[in-house]
C-alpha positions, 0 to 999 in steps of 0.5 A, a space after each residue: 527533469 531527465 534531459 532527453 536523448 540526441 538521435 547520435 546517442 540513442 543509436 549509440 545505446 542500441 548498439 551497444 545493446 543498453 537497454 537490454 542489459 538495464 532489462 536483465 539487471 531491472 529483473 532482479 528489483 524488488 519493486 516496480 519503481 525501482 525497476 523503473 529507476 533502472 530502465 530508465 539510466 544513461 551512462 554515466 561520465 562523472 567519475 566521481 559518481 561512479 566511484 560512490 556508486 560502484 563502491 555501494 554495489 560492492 558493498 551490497 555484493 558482498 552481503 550477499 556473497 555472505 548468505 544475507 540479502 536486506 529484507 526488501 520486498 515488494 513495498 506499497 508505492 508511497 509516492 503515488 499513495 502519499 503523493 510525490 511532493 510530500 502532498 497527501 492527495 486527499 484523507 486515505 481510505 481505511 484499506 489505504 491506511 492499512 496498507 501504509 501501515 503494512 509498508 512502514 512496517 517493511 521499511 522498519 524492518 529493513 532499516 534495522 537491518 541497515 543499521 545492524 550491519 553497519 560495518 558491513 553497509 556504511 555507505 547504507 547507513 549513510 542514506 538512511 542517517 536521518 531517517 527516523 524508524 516507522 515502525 512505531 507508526 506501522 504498529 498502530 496503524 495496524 493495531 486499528 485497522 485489518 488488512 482489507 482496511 476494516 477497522 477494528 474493534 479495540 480502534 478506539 475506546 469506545 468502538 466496541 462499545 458501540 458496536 455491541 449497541 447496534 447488535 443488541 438493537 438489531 436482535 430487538 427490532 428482529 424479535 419486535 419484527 417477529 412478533 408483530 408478524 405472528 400476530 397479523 398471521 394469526 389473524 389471516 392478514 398476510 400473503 405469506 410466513 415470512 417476514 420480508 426485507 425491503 431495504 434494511 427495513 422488516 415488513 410484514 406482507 400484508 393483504 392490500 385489504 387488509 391495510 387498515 389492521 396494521 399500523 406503520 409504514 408502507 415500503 412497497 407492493 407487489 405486482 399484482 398491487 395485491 400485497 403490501 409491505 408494511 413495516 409495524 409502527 412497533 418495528 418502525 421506532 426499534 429501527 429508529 433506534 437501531 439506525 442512530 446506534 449505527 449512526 454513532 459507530 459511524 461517526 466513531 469510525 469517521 472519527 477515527 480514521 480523520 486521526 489516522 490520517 492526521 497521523 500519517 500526514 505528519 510523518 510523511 514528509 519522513 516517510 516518503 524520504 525513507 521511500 526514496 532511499 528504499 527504491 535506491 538501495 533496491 536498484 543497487 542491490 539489483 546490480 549487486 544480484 546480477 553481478 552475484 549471478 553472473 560472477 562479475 566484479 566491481 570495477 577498480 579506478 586508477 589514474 593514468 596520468 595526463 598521457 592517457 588518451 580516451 579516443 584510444 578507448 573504444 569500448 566504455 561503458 559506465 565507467 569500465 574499459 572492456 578489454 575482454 570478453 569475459 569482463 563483465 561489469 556491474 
């Protein structure tokens, strides 16, 4: 938990304008947790860490200065989707799946690129030592499921299959449907043409005086009470038909999407890990972005020995002695 701030140092941050320079820099984020990250800082006293830091920047700085930049989009927020304690919230929609899917593909990407710039990017490297590469996961998730979340037919043996069932049953309770519509047309029994959805279900409009001539269900009436929907007994049992085959693609896509989440339960302990480091690199290589803008440089530490006296430095920040006003810091 972030300890909170005293009054003395809140009024020393406004003056020396902190939260509007960690603005600037949370600009050139990538990502909005990352920006967070930065806004969010203090300064910080530790020159140990200091030291780790700055040389991380550094690194990332001179990647860019060569003309590369690691491949680091805007990544779905896993924290929130996954949950922050390595705790899925509940079994992921299909439209989330997918967009898991999507985001382990990014961070895939930019793992290999750490990894294949790492005489360039130790310190890089290092984060990412025991993270294990994603992309395995991202490619099957996305090879059963569409962006919008949809899942597609080759999601499973026999999806497709079964989809191709309810279409063959459709198109027989369409013809069944028709047919039973000619029929009671001819005989002068309807109020129009055409057949009539109610629901999903096919009815002929038939004259209320009429009802006895044509078996099957009633689903409706109009206004007037002067026409009924009836939907034919044939049609009635070649919709039975046509709701168990969908029925069955239900049960095989809720099956299929009850794996899926098996499979991103497992791994996200290691994903969200993986996460946490891409946000971190994000916010240092803001720095670095800054910095390339601005032509600043990183700072250099040396000791001073014991006759060094801070009070005599009245002007520090994170770690570097302002002594001119073209220094700039990153």
């Amino acid at each position: 938990m972030a300890r909170s701030r005293s009054t003395e140092e809140e009024r020393s941050l406004r003056l020396l304008e902190f939260p509007a320079l960690l603005e600037l820099v949370a600009e050139h984020c990538a990502n909005p947790r990352a920006a967070a990250r930065l806004r969010n800082l203090l300064p910080n006293p530790r020159m140990d860490e200091l030291k780790v830091l700055w040389a991380w920047v550094e690194e990332l700085l001179e990647l860019l200065r060569g003309g590369e930049d690691p491949p680091l989009g805007e990544i779905l927020d896993l924290q929130k989707s996954l949950g922050e304690d390595e705790r899925i919230p509940g079994p992921l929609e299909a439209a989330e799946l997918a967009a898991v899917g999507a985001a382990c593909r990014e961070l895939s990407s930019l793992l290999r690129f750490v990894r294949g710039h790492a005489d360039e990017l130790p310190l890089s490297v290092e984060r990412f030592a025991r993270s294990e590469d994603p992309g395995t996961l991202g490619d099957h998730l996305l090879s059963a499921l569409e962006p919008d979340g949809r899942l597609k037919d080759g999601a499973s043996g026999s999806l497709r299959s079964l989809r191709a069932a309810v279409q063959a049953a459709l198109a027989q309770v369409r013809r069944t449907a028709q047919a039973e519509m000619q029929r009671a047309s001819a005989k002068g029994w309807t109020t129009a043409d055409e057949l009539v959805l109610r629901g999903d279900r096919f009815c002929i409009p038939l004259r209320a005086s009429d009802r006895t001539r044509v078996e099957g269900v009633i689903h409706d009436r109009s206004f007037t009470g002067q026409t009924l929907f009836v939907e034919a007994l044939p049609v009635v049992e070649s919709s039975n038909q046509l709701q168990e085959a969908r029925l069955n693609v239900q049960e095989e896509e809720a099956r299929i999407l009850r794996r899926l989440n098996v499979e991103v339960s497992a791994a996200a302990k290691g994903l969200l890990e993986l996460h946490r480091g891409a946000i971190e690199v994000d916010s240092l290589r803001a720095r670095a972005r800054w910095g390339l803008k601005h032509d600043a440089f990183v700072p250099r530490f040396f000791s001073l020995g014991s006759a060094f006296d801070t009070r005599s430095c009245r002007r520090v920040f994170a770690g570097a002695v302002e002594s001119e006003s073209s220094f700039r810091s990153i």
